[in-house]
PLY file of the C-alpha trace (Angstrom):
ply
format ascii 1.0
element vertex 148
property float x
property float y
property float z
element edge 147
property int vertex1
property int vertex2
end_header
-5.71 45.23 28.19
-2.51 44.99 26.73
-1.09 41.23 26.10
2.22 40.59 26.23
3.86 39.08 23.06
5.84 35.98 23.62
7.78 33.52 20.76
5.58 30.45 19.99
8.82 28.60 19.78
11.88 30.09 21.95
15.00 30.80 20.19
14.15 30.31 16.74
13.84 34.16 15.82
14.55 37.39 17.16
11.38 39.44 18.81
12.20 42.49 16.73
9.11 43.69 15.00
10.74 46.06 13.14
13.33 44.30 11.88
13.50 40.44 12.68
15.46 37.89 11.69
15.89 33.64 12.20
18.36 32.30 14.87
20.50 29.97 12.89
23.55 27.93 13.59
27.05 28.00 11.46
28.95 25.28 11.46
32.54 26.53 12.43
34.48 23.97 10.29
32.73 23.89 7.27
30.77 27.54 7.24
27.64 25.49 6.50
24.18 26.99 7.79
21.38 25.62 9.70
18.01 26.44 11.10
17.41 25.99 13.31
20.49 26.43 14.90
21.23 22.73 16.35
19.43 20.95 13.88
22.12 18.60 12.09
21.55 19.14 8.59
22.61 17.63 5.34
26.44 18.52 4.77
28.15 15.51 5.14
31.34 17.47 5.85
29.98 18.00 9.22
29.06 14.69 10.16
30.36 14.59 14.17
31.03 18.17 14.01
28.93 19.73 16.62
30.93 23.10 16.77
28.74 25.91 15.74
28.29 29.75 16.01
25.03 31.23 16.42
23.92 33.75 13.62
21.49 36.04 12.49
20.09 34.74 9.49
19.05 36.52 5.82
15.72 38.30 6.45
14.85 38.37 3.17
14.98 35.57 -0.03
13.41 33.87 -3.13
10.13 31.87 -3.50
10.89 28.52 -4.08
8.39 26.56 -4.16
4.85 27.27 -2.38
1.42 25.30 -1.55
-1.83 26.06 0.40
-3.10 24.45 3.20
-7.23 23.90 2.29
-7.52 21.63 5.36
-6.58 22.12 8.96
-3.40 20.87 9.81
-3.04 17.81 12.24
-1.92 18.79 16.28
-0.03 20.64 17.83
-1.68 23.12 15.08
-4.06 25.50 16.36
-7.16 26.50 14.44
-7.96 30.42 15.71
-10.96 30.60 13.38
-14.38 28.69 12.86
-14.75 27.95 10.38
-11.10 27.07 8.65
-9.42 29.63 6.90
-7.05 28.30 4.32
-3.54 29.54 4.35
-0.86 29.97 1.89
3.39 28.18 2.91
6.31 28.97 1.10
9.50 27.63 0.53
11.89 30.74 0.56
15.34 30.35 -0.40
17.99 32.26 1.93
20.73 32.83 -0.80
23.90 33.63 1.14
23.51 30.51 3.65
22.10 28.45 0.94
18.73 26.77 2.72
15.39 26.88 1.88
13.20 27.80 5.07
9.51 27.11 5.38
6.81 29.23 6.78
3.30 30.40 6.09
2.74 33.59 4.16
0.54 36.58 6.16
-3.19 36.65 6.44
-4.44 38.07 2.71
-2.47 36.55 0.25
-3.72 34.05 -1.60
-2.02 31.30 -3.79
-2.91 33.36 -6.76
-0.68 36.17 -5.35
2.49 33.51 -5.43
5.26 32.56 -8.08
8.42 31.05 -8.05
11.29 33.49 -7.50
9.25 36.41 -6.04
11.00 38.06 -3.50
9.94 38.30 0.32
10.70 39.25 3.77
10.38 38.18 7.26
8.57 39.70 9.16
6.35 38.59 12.77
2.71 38.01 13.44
0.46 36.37 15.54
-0.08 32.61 15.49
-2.60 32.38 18.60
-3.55 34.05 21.99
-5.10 33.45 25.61
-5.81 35.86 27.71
-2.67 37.19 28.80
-0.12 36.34 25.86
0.20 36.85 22.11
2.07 33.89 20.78
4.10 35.57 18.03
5.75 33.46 14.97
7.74 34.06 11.67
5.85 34.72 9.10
6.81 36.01 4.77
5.68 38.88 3.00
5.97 39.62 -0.54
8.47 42.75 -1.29
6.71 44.33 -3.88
3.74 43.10 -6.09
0.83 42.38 -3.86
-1.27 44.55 -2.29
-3.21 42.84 0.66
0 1
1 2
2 3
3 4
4 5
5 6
6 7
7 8
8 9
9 10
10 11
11 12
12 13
13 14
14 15
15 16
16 17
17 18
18 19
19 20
20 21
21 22
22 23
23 24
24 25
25 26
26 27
27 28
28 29
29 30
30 31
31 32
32 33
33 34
34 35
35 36
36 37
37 38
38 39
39 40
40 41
41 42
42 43
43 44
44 45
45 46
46 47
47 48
48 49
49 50
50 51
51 52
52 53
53 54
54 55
55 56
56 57
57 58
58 59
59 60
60 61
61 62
62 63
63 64
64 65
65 66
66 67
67 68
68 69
69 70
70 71
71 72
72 73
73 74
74 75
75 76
76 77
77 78
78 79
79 80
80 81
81 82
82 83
83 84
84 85
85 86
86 87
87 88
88 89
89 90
90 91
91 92
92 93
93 94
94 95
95 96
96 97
97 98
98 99
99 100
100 101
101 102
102 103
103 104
104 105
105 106
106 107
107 108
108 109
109 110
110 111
111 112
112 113
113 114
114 115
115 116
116 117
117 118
118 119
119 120
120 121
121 122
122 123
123 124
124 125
125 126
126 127
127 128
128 129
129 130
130 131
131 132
132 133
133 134
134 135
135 136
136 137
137 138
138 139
139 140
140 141
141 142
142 143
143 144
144 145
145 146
146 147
């Protein structure tokens, strides 16, 4: 049986397999960029300023920074495997908005793979199932450099 594949989260990234992307927000006074898209951000130049377009984020940036989680997250997480299997997150820099989006790195690479600065993508995988549904999320990928 085929499941259907449905966001985890709606509206934070497009379902395009082939060539996703993050739903952000652009604030339409000060061009800043957020993700997600209504989240108010940092910029104190937009303080009260609740005007924003929605965009298509970068689907590609820059390591920066990176950690492993040894230990099963704390709910809402969902553990799909007995027992635990650890997981590498990055901190990937989105240079033409500027922000530094978080997200765990596929299944197979390891935290020996990872360095500061190494390029990746976006790309979509599977965070859980049931019986009818594949609940999809963002997920990076190195460019180049690691074979999995």
């Amino acid at each position: 049986m085929v499941k259907n594949r449905v966001p985890a989260v709606d509206g934070m990234f497009t379902m395009d397999f082939d060539n996703p992307s993050l739903i952000g927000g652009k604030a339409l006074t000060t061009g800043s960029f957020y993700f997600p898209k209504d989240l108010g951000g940092n910029d104190p130049a937009s303080v009260n300023d609740e005007r924003r377009e929605e965009v298509l984020l970068s689907s590609a940036g820059k390591v920066w920074s990176y950690t492993s989680a040894d230990y099963p997250p704390a709910l809402p997480f969902l553990i799909n495997s007995e027992p635990f299997e650890p997981f590498v997150i990055a901190a990937v820099h989105l240079e033409k908005e500027n922000l530094v989006i978080c997200g765990q790195m596929m299944p197979g690479i390891q935290i020996s793979d990872m360095n500061v600065g190494m390029e990746v993508k976006l790309v979509l995988d599977v965070l859980y199932e049931d019986e009818d549904n594949e609940y999809i999320v963002w997920k990076w990928e190195p460019l180049t450099g690691v074979a999995v």
